[in-house]
Steps between C-alpha positions, in 0.01 A plus 500: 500500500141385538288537222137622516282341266103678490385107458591373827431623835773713651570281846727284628226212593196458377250256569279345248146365595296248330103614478261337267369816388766745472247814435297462809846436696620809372133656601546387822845559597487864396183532679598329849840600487566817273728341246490634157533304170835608305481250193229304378617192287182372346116513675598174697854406470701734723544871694761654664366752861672741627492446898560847667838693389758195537312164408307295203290207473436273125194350506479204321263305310434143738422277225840682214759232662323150732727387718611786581381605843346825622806687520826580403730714597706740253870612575657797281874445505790653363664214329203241433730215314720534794161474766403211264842305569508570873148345551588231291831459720339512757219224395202652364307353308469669136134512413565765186840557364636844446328670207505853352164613449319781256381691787869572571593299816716191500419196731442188654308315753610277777337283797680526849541218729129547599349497204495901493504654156788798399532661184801643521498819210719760355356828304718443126311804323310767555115383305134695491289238597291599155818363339399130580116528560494660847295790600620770709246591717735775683855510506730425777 
């Protein structure tokens, strides 16, 4: 059974984009592409977009986590310990050890042979994004 949780886009990938100004990202996107904001996590730390019926985007804040690049790409899996020991047999690097979070997701973060970033999550409860300091803009 896969859980929903209203904190966390519902998709099977989505990718996460670094932008030194996350409100004028979010401006822009919706404006050249028709995405629409879902949750709002702070003025300049994070949204989640909607992209047409089927997809999401997280924009990120550039300067939250140096070092880290201006992507990453996030995985919703069924079984995320079990993900998180697969990668790791298969030799990833583990950037971020699995961790169960407020927002209601548990997960981790690994580097791929190229240097490519995964988080590799798993919805553990269903949480209103008011519930740890999110905003729901609209739901999903």
């Amino acid at each position: 059974m896969v859980l929903t949780n209203r904190s966390a886009p519902p998709v099977t990938v989505t990718p996460v984009l670094a932008y030194s100004d996350v409100r004028a990202a979010v401006a822009w996107l919706e404006a050249a592409f028709g995405f629409e904001e879902r949750v709002r996590i702070g003025e300049a730390h994070r949204a989640q977009l909607r992209v047409g019926s089927d997809g999401a985007v997280v924009v990120a804040d550039g300067a939250h986590e140096p070092g880290r690049g201006p992507q990453l790409i996030k995985i919703r899996v069924p079984d995320v310990d079990a993900a998180f020991e697969r990668a790791r047999d298969a030799g990833a690097t583990i950037v971020h050890e699995l961790q169960t979070w407020p927002y209601g997701e548990r997960s981790c973060v690994v580097e791929d042979l190229a240097g490519h970033r995964w988080e590799l999550t798993q919805s553990v409860r269903d949480v209103q994004p008011e519930e740890w300091g999110g905003k729901t803009i609209a739901p999903w």
